[in-house]
GULO-16097 format. One line per field, with one value per residue (C-alpha): residue number from 1; residue in three letters; x, y negated, z negated. Coordinates in Angstrom, 2 decimals, padded with zeros to 5 digits, always signed. Layout:
resi	[NUM / ...]
resn	[ALA / ...]
east	[X / ...]
north	[Y / ...]
up	[Z / ...]
! end
This chain:
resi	[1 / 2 / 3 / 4 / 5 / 6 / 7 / 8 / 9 / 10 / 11 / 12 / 13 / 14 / 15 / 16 / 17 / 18 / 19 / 20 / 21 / 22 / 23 / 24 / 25 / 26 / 27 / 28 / 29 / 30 / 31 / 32 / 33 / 34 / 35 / 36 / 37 / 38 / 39 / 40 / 41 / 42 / 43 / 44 / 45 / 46 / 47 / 48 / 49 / 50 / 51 / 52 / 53 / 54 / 55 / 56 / 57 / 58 / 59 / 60 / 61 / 62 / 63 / 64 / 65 / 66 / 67 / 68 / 69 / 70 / 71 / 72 / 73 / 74 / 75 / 76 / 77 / 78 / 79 / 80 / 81 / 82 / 83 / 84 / 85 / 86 / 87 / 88 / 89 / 90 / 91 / 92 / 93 / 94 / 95 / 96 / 97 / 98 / 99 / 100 / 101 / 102 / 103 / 104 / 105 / 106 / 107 / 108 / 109 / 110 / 111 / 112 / 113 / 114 / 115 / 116 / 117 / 118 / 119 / 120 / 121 / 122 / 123 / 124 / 125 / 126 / 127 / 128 / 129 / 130 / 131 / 132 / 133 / 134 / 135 / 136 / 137 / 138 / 139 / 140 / 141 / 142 / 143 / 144 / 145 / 146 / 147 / 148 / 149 / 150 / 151 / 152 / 153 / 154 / 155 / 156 / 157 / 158 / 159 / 160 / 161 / 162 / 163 / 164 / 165 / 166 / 167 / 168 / 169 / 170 / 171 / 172 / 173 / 174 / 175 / 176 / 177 / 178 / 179 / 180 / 181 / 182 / 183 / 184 / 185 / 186 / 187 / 188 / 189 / 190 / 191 / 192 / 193 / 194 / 195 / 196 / 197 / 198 / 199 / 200 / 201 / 202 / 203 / 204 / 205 / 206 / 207 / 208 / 209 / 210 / 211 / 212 / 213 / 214 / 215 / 216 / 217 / 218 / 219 / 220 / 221 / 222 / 223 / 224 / 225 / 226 / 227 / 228 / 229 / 230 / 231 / 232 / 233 / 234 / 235 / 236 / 237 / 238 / 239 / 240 / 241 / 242 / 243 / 244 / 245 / 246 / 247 / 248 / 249 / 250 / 251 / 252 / 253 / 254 / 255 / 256 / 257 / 258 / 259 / 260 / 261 / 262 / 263 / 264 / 265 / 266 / 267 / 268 / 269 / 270 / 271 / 272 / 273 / 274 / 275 / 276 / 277 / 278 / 279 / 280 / 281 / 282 / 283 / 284 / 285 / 286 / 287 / 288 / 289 / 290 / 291 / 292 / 293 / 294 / 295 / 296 / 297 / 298 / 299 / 300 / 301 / 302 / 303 / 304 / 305 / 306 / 307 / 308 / 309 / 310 / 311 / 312 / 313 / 314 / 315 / 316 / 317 / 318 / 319 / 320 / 321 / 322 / 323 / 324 / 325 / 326 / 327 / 328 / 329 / 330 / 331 / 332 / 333 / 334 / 335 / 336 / 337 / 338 / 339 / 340 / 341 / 342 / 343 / 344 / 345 / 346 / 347 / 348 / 349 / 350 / 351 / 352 / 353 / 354 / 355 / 356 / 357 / 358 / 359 / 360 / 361 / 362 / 363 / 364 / 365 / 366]
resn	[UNK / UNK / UNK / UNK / UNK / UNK / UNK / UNK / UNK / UNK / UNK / UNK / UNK / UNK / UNK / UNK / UNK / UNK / UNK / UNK / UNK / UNK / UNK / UNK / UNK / UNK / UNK / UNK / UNK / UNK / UNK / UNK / UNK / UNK / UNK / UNK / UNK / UNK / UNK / UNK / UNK / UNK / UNK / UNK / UNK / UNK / UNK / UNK / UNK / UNK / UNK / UNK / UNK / UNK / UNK / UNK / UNK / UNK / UNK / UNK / UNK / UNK / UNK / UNK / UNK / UNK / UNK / UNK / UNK / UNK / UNK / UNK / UNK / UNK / UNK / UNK / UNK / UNK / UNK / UNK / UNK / UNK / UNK / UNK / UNK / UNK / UNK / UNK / UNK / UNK / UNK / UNK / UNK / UNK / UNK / UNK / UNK / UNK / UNK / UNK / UNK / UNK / UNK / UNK / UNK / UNK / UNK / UNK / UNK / UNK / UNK / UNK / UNK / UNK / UNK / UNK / UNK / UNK / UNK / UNK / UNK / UNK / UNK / UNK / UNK / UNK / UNK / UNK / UNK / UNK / UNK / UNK / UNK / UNK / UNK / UNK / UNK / UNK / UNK / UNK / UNK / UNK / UNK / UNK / UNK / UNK / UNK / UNK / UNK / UNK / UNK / UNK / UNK / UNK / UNK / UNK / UNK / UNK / UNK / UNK / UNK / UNK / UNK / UNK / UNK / UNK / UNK / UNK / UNK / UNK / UNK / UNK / UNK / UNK / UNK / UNK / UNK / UNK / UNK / UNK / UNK / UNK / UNK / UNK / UNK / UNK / UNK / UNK / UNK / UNK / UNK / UNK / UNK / UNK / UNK / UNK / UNK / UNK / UNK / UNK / UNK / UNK / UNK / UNK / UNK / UNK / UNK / UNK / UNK / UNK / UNK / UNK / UNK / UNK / UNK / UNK / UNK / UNK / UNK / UNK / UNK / UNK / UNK / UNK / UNK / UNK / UNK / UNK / UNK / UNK / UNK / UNK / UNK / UNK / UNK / UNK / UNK / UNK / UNK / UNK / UNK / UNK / UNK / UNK / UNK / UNK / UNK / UNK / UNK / UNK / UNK / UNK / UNK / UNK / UNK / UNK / UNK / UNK / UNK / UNK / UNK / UNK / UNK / UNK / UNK / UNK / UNK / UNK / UNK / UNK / UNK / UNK / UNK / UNK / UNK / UNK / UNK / UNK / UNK / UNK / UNK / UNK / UNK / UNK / UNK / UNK / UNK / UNK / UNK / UNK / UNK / UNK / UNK / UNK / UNK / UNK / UNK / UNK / UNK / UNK / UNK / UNK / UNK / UNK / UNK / UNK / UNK / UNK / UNK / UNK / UNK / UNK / UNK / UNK / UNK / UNK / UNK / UNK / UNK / UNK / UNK / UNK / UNK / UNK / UNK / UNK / UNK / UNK / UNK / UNK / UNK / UNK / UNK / UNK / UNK / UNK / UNK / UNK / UNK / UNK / UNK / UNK / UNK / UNK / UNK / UNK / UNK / UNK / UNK / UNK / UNK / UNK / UNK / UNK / UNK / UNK / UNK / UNK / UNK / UNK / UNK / UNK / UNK / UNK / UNK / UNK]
east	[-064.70 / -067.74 / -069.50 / -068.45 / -071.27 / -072.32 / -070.80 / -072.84 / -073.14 / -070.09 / -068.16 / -068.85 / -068.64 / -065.39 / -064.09 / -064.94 / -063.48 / -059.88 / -060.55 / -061.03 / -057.90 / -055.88 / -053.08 / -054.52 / -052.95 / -049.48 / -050.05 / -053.62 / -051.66 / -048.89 / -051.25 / -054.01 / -051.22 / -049.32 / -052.51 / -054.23 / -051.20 / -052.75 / -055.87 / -055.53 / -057.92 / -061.00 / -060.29 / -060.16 / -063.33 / -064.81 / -063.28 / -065.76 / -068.45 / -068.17 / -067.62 / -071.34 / -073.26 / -070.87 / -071.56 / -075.19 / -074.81 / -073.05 / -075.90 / -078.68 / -077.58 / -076.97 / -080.37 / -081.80 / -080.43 / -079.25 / -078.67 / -075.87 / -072.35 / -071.62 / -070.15 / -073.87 / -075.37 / -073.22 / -073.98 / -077.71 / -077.98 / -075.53 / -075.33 / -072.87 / -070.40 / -070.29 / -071.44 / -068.15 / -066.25 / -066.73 / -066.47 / -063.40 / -061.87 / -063.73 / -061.74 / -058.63 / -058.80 / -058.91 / -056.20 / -053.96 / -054.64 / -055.15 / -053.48 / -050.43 / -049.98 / -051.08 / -048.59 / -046.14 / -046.55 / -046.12 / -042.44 / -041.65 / -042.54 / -040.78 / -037.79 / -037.43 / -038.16 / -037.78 / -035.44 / -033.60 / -031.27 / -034.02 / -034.92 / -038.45 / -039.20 / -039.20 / -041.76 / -044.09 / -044.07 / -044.90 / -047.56 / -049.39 / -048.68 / -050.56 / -053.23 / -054.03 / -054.04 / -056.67 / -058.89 / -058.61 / -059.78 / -062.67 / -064.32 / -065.86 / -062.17 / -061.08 / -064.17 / -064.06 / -060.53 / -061.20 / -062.95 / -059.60 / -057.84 / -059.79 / -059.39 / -056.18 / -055.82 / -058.22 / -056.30 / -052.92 / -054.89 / -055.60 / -052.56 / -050.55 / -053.19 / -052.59 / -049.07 / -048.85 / -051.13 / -048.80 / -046.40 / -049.79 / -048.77 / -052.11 / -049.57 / -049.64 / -053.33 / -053.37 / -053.93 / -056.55 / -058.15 / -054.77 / -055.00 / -056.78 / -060.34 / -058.55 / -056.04 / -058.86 / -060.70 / -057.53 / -057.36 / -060.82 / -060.56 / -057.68 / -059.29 / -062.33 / -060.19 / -058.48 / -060.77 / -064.96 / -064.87 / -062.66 / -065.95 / -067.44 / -065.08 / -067.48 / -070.41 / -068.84 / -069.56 / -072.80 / -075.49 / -075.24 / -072.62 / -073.39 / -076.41 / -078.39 / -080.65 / -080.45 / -078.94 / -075.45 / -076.28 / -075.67 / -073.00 / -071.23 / -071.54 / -071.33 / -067.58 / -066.43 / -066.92 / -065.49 / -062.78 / -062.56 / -062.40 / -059.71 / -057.67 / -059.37 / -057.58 / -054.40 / -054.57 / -054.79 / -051.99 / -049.93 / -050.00 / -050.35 / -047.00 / -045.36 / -046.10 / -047.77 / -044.43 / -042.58 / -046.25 / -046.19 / -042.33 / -042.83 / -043.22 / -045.01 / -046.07 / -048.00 / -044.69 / -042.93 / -045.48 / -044.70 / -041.33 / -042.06 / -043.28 / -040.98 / -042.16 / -040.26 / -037.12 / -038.38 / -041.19 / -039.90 / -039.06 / -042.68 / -043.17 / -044.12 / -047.61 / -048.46 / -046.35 / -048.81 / -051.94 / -051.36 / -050.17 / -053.22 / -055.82 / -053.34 / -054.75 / -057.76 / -057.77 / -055.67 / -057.73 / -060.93 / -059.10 / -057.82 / -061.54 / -063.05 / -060.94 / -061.05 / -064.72 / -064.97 / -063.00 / -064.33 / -068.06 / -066.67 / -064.85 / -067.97 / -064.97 / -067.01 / -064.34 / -062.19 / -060.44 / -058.34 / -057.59 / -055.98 / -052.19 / -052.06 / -053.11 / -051.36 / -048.02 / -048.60 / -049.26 / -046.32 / -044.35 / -046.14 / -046.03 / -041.83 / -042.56 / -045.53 / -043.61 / -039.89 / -039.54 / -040.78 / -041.10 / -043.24 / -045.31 / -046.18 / -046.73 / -049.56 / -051.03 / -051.50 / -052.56 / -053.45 / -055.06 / -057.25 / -058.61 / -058.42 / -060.10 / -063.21 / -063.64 / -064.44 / -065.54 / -068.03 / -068.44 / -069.42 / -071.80 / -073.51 / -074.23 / -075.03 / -077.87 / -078.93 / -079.41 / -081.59 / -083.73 / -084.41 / -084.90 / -087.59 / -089.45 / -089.90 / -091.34 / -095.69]
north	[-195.80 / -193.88 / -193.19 / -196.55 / -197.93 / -200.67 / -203.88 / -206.17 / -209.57 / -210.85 / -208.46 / -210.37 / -213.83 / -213.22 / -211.29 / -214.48 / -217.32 / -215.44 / -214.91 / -218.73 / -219.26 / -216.97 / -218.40 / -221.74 / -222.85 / -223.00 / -224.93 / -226.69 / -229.80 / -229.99 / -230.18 / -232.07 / -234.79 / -234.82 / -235.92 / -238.01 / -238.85 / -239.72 / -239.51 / -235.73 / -235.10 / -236.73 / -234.74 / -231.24 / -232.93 / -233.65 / -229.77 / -228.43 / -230.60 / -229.14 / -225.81 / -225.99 / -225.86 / -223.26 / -221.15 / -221.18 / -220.59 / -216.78 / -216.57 / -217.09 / -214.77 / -212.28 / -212.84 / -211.58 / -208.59 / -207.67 / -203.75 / -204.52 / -205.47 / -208.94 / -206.25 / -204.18 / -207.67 / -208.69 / -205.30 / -205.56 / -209.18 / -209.52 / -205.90 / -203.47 / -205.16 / -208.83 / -207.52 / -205.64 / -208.48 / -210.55 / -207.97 / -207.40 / -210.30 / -210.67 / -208.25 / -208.95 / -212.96 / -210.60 / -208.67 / -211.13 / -214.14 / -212.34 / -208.99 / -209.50 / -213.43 / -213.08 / -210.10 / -212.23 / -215.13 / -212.78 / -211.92 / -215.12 / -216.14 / -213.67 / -213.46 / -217.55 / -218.46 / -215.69 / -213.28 / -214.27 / -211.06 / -209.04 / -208.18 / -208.98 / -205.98 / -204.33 / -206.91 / -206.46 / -202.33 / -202.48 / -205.04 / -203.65 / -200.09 / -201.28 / -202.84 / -200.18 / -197.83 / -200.01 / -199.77 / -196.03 / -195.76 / -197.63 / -201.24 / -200.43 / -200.04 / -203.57 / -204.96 / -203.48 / -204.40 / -208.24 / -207.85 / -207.51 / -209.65 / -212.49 / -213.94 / -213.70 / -216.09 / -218.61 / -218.18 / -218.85 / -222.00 / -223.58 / -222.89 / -224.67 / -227.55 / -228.58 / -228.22 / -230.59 / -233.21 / -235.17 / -235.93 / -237.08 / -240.92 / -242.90 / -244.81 / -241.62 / -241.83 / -245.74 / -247.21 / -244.93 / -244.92 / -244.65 / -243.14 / -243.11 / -241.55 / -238.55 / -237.79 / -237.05 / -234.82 / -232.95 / -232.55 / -231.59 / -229.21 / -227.16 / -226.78 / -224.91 / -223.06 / -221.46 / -221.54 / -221.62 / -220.32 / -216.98 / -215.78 / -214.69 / -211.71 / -211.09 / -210.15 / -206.95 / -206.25 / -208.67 / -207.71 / -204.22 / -203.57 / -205.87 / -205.91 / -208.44 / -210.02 / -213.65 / -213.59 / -212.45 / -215.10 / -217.56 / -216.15 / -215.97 / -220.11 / -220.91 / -218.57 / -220.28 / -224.07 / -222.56 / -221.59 / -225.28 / -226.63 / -224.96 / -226.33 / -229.46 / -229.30 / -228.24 / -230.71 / -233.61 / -232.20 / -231.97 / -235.79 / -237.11 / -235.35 / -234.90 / -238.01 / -237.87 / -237.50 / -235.16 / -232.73 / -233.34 / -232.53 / -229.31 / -225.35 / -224.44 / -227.77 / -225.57 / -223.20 / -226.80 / -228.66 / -225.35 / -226.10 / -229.55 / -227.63 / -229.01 / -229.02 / -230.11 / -228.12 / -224.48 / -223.69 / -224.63 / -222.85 / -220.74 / -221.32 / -217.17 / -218.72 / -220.04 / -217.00 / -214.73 / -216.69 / -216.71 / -212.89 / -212.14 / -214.06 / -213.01 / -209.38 / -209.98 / -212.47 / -209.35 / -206.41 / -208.51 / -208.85 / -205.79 / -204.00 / -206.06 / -205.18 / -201.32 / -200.82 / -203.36 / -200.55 / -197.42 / -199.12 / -200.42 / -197.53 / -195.19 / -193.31 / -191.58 / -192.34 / -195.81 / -193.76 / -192.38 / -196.03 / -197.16 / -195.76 / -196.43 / -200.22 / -200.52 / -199.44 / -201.55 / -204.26 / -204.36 / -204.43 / -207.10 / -209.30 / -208.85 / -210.66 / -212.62 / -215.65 / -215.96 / -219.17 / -221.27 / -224.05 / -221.86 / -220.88 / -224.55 / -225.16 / -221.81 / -222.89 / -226.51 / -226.05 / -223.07 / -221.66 / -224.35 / -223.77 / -219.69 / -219.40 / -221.33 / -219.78 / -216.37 / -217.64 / -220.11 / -220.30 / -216.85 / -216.80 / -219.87 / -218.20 / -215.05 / -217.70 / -218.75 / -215.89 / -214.69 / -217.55 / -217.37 / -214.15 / -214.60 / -217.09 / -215.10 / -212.17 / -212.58]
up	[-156.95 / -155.48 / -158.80 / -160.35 / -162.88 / -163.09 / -164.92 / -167.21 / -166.90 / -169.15 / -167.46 / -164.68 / -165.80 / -167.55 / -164.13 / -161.85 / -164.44 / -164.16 / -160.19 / -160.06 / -161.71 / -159.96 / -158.12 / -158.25 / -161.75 / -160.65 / -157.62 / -157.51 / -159.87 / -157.52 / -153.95 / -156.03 / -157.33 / -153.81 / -152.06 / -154.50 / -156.74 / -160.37 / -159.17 / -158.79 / -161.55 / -159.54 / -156.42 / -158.69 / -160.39 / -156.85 / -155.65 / -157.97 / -157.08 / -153.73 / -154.15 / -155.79 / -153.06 / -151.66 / -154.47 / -153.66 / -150.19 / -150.95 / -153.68 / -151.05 / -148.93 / -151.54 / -152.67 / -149.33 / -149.08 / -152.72 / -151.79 / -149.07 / -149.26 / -146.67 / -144.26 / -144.35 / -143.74 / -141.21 / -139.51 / -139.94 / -138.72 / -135.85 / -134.41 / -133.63 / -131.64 / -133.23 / -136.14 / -136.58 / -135.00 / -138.12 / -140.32 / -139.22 / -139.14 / -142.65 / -143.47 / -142.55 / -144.24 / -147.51 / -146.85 / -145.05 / -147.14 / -150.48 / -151.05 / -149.39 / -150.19 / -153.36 / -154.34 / -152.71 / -154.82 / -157.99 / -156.52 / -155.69 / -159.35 / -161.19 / -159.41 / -158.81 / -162.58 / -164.94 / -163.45 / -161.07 / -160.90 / -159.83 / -156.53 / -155.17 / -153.84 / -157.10 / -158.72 / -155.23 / -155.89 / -159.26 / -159.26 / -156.15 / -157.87 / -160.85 / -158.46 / -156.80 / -160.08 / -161.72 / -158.32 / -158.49 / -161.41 / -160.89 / -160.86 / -164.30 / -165.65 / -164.66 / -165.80 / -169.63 / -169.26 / -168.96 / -172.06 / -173.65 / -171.45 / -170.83 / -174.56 / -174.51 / -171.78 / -173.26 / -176.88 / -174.57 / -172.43 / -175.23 / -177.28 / -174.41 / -173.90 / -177.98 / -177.93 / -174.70 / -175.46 / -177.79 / -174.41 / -172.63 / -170.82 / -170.43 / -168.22 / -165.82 / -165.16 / -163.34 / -161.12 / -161.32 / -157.53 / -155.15 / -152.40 / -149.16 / -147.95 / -145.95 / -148.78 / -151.15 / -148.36 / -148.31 / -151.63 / -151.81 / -148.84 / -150.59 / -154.01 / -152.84 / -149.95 / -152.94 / -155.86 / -154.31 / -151.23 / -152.19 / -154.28 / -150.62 / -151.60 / -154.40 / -152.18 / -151.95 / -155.54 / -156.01 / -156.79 / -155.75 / -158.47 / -161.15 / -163.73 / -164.85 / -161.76 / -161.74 / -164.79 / -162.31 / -160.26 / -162.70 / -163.93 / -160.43 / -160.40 / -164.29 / -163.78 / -161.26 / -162.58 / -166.02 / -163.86 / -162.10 / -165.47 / -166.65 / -163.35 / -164.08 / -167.41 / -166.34 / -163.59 / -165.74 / -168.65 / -165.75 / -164.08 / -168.31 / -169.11 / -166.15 / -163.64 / -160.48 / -158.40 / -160.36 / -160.25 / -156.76 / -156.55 / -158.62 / -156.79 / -160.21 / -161.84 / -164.80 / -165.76 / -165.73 / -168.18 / -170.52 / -170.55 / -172.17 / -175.11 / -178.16 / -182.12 / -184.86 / -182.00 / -183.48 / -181.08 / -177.81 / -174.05 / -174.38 / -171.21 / -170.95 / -171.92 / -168.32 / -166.59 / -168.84 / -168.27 / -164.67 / -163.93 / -165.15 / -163.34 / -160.39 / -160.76 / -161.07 / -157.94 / -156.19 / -157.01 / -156.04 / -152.89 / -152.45 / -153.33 / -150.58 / -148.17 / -149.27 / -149.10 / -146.55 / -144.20 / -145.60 / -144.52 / -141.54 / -140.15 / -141.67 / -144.60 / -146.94 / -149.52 / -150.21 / -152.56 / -149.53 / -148.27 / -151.62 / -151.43 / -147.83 / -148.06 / -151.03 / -149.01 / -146.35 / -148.29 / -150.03 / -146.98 / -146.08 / -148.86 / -148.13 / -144.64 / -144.80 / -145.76 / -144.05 / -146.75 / -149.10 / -146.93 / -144.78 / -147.60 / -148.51 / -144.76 / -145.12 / -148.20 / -147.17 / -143.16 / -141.90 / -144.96 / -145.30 / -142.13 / -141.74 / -145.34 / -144.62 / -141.25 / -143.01 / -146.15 / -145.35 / -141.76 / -141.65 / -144.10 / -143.25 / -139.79 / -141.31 / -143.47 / -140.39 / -138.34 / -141.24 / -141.43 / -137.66 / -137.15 / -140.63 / -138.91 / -135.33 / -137.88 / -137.39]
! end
């Protein structure tokens, strides 16, 4: 990963679109629609509204110092000591709340809706085996590889939107406006914990890593509202087909509205369209994770190499993704509380003060 070239621009764009995706498409409709009910659409809508300014926050900063990685700047703003407190914690929200949760959500997945027989372990080994692979060989691997990837998933999107939108209720959709201020804050509040504020994980690859200039920049904000507006999508599919309760009801409301898929009874049950859609924004998501938090240590903990971190990490986060979560229940209880208030913390917390320190310490300067 030390000699890693750069990537180009749509390399980049196509990188953060499946990042924003991620994890959210299987359960963005069902915490959208159990807040805001069939008005789940205007809170994803109002999600990426927010997560604009958000967006331009981590640009900003970026912008200032567009040769360091948010661990330099934190370093170089703060100092030594607190400096490497919030790096470390920084550091850790990747790791806890992304590599390890998000391998365990690819278990729980697999083994919960398309095979059941197999133990979760298995499916946590081989996905973080083929994470950790793909970071070894470099950051300029994964991004050609989106190149084949990423239309595949917008081929599959769309596929699944047409064959859906028959069994769309207009019904579904009204009363339109039902639900209460603080709902739709919620609402609001867990979209961008999962789908805007993650991007701060990109400052360890922008704009030292990526070409282009401003034309990144852009890219970093245009991929992640593409990305909202594919949730957007899926959002709405999900309340017109399914209802607002039974979304609500659902663990994965997307891999449900699949299901519905029935023409003419001879395509049917392709439901393998969401599961591949979403394994693969999943890596992406992961490995963007997983790289921040690898060269986030080696620059940390001064290791001339991140190389030598990979196989380590990747062991330990497997064994973590087997206990991060005693249950389901728990999970839901994570995703919906405390990660919603431990994401932000290092996501946009820290940079703001990181902003502000800057902008200070600029305006002491004669």
């Amino acid at each position: 990963m030390d000699n890693d070239k750069k990537i180009t621009v749509r390399q980049f764009l196509m990188m953060v679109i499946l990042f924003s995706i991620g994890s959210s498409i299987l359960f963005i409709p069902s915490g959208a629609a159990g807040y805001t009910k069939q008005g789940a659409w205007i809170s994803t809508l109002a999600g990426m509204v927010t997560g604009v300014p958000i967006i331009l926050l981590f640009l900003n900063l970026a912008r200032r110092y567009p040769d360091m990685t948010f661990v330099e700047i934190s370093n170089q703003l703060l100092g030594r000591w607190l400096g490497t407190a919030f790096s470390l914690y920084w550091i850790l929200t990747a790791f806890m709340g992304g590599a390890t949760t998000l391998v365990y959500y690819m278990g729980n997945f697999i083994t919960t809706q398309i095979m059941p027989d197999t133990p979760e372990y298995t499916i946590n080994i081989m996905f973080s085996g083929i994470v950790v692979m793909g970071l070894l060989l470099g950051m300029n691997t994964l991004a050609r590889a989106v190149e084949v990837l990423f239309p595949v998933v917008i081929v599959l999107f769309f596929v699944l939107i047409v064959f859906v939108s028959p069994k769309i209720q207009i019904e579904h959709f009204l009363p339109v406006i039902d639900f209460g201020i603080k709902p739709f804050i919620k609402a609001i509040l867990l979209y961008i914990s999962y789908t805007s504020i993650p991007v701060v994980f990109y400052l360890m690859i922008y704009p030292s890593s990526v070409r282009g200039g401003t034309k990144a920049a852009k890219a970093l904000l245009i991929g992640n509202l593409i990305g909202g507006s594919l949730l957007l999508i899926i959002t709405a599919a999900c309340v017109g087909v399914l209802g607002a309760g039974p979304t609500a009801r659902q663990f994965y409301p997307s891999y449900a509205l699949a299901k519905r898929i029935n023409v003419a009874n001879f395509i049917t049950r392709i439901e393998v369209i969401v599961a591949t859609i979403w394994i693969i924004g999943l890596y992406y998501k992961t490995s963007i994770y997983f790289y921040a938090m690898l060269k986030g240590a080696a620059q940390l903990f001064s290791v001339r190499s991140e190389r030598v971190l990979a196989l380590p990490l990747g062991l330990i986060m497997v064994v973590m993704s087997l206990v991060v979560y005693p249950n389901s229940a728990y999970q839901l209880q994570w995703d919906e509380r405390t990660w919603t208030l431990y994401g932000p913390t290092a996501g946009l917390i820290f940079p703001l003060v990181l902003l502000v320190v800057d902008m200070v310490r600029s305006k002491k300067k004669p």
